[in-house]
C-alpha positions in Angstrom: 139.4 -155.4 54.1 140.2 -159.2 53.6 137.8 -162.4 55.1 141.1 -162.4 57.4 140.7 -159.1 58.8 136.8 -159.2 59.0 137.2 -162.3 61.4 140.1 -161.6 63.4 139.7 -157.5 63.9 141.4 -157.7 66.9 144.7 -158.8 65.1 145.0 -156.4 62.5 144.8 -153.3 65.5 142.6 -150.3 65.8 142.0 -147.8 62.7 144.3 -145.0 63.2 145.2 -142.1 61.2 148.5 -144.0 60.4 146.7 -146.9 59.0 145.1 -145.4 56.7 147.9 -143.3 55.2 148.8 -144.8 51.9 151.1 -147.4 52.0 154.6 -147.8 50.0 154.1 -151.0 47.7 157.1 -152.6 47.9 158.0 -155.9 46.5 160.5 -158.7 46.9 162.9 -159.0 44.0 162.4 -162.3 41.9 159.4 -165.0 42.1 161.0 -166.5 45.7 159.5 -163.5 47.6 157.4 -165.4 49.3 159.6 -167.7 50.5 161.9 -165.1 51.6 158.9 -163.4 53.9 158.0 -167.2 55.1 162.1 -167.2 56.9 161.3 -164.3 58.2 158.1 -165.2 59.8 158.6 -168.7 60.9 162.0 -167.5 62.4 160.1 -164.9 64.4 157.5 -167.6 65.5 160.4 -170.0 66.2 162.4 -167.5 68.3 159.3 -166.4 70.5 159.8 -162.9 70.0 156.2 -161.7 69.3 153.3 -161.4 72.3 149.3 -160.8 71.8 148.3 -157.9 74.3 147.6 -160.8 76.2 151.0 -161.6 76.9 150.1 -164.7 75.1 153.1 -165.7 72.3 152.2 -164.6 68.8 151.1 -167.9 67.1 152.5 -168.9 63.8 149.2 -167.6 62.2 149.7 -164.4 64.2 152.9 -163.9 62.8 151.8 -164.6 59.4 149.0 -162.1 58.5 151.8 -159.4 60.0 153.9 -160.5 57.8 151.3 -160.4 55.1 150.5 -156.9 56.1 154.0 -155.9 56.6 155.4 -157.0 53.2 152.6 -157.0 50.9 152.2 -160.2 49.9 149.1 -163.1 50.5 150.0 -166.4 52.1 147.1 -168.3 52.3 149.0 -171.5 52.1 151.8 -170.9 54.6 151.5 -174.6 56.1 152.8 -175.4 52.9 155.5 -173.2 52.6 156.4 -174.0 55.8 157.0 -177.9 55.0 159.0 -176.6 51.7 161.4 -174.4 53.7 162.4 -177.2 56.2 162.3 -179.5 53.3 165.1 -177.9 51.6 168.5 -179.7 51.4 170.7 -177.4 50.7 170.3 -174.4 53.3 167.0 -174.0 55.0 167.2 -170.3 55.2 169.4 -168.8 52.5 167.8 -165.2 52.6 168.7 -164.9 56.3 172.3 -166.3 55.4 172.6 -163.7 52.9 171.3 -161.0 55.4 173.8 -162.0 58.3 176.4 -161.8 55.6 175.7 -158.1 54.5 175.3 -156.9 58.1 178.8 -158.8 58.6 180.2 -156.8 55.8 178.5 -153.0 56.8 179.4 -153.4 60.5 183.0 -154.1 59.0 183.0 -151.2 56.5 181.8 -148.9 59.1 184.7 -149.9 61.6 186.9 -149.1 59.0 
């Protein structure tokens, strides 16, 4: 158990059988992984899509140690991330880009 999940039990849910079945370690391909998880995240924070049991919206924090969680990977500096992915001048969220794309390209193969 992290300091995290010590100090904010009530975000990281009740211990269930299914929590503690061992986990698949999966990990992002390259060093940008975190990056890629911090679009996902700050998109889901961003589009409101997340409430506490309290009907409360998830805060970006919230969101984060899921996404910590979710992926596998520690973002203990996700203020800064956050400033380099909306400092980017090219495209802010090129993992998402490439996502929409491939979900462009399966919906069209399967209407083949």
């Amino acid at each position: 158990m992290t300091k995290e999940q010590a100090e904010h039990a009530e975000r990281f849910g009740p211990k269930t059988e299914e929590a503690n079945r061992p986990r698949l370690e999966i990990r992002g391909k390259g060093n940008n992984s975190k990056m890629l998880v911090m679009e996902i995240v700050v998109g889901l924070f961003l589009a409101k899509v997340f409430y506490l049991p309290t009907g409360q919206a998830a805060s970006l924090k919230d969101i984060v140690c899921w996404g910590e969680r979710c992926f596998g990977v520690e973002l203990p500096n996700y203020c800064n991330l956050k400033r380099n992915l909306f400092a980017k001048k090219k495209s802010l969220t090129p993992f998402l880009d490439q996502m929409r794309n491939v979900f462009h390209l399966e919906a069209d193969r399967q209407n083949e």
